[in-house]
VOPAGU-2260 file (C-alpha; in pm, 1 decimal, decimal comma):
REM VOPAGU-2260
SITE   aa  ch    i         X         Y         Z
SITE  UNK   A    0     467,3    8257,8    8135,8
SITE  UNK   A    1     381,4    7963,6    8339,8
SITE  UNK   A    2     379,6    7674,6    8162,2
SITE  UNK   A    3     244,2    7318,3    8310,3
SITE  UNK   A    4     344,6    7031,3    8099,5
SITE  UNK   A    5     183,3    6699,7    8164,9
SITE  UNK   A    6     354,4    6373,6    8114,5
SITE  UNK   A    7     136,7    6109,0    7980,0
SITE  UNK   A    8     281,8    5957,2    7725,8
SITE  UNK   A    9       1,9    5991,4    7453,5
SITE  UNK   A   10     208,2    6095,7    7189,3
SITE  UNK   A   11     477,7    5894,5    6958,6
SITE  UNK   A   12     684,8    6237,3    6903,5
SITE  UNK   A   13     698,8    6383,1    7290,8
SITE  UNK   A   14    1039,8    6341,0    7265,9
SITE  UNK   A   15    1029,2    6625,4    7009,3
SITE  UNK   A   16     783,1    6811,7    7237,3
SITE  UNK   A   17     998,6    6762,4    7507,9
SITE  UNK   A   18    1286,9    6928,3    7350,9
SITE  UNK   A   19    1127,0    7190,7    7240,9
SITE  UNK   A   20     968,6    7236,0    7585,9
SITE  UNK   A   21    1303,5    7215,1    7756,4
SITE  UNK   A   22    1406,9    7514,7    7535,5
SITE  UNK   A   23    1183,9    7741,7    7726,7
SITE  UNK   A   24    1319,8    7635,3    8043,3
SITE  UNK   A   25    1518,2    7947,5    8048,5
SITE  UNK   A   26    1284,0    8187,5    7945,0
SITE  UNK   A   27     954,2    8071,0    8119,8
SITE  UNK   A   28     841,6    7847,2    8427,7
SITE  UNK   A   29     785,1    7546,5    8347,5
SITE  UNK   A   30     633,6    7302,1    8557,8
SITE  UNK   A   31     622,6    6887,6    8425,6
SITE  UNK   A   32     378,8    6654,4    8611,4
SITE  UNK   A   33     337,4    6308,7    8592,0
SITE  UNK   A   34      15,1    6213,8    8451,1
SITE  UNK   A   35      31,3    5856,7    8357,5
SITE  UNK   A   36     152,0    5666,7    8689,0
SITE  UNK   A   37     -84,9    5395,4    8790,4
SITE  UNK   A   38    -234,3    5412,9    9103,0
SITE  UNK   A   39    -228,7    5794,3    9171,4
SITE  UNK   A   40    -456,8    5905,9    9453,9
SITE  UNK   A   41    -684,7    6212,3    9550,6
SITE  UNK   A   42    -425,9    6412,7    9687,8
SITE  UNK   A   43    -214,0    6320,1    9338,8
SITE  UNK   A   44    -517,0    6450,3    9135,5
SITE  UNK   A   45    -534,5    6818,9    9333,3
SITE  UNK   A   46    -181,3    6851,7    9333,7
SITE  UNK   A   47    -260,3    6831,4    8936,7
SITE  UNK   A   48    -526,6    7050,3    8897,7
SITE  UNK   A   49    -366,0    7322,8    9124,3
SITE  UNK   A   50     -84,6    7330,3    8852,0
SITE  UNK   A   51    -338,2    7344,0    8593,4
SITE  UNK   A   52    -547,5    7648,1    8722,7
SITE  UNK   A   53    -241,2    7867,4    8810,3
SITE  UNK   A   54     -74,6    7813,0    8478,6
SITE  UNK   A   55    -106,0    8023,0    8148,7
SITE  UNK   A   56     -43,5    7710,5    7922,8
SITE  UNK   A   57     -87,3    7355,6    7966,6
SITE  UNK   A   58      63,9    7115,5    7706,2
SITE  UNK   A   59     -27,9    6753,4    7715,7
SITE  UNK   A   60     302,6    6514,6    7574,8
């Protein structure tokens, strides 16, 4: 399973998520992408969405 994990921040227990996340490392691709950095252009944004569209899961930390 592809598995696209975006790093925002949003959450006071991602470090739990990301635990859990890194667990499945192993087992499954899994791809992490940077969500919350100030000042991220156009070419940031595709980058992002490409991930998004060619993965199976997408989970938001």
């Amino acid at each position: 399973m592809r598995i696209a994990v975006l790093e925002a921040d949003l959450f006071p227990d991602a470090g739990t998520l990301r635990a859990a996340l890194a667990r499945l490392e192993d087992s499954h691709a899994v791809v992490r992408l940077e969500a919350a950095r100030r000042g991220m252009g156009e070419g940031d944004w595709d980058r992002l969405l490409e991930a998004i569209l060619a993965s199976d899961l997408v989970v938001t930390t």
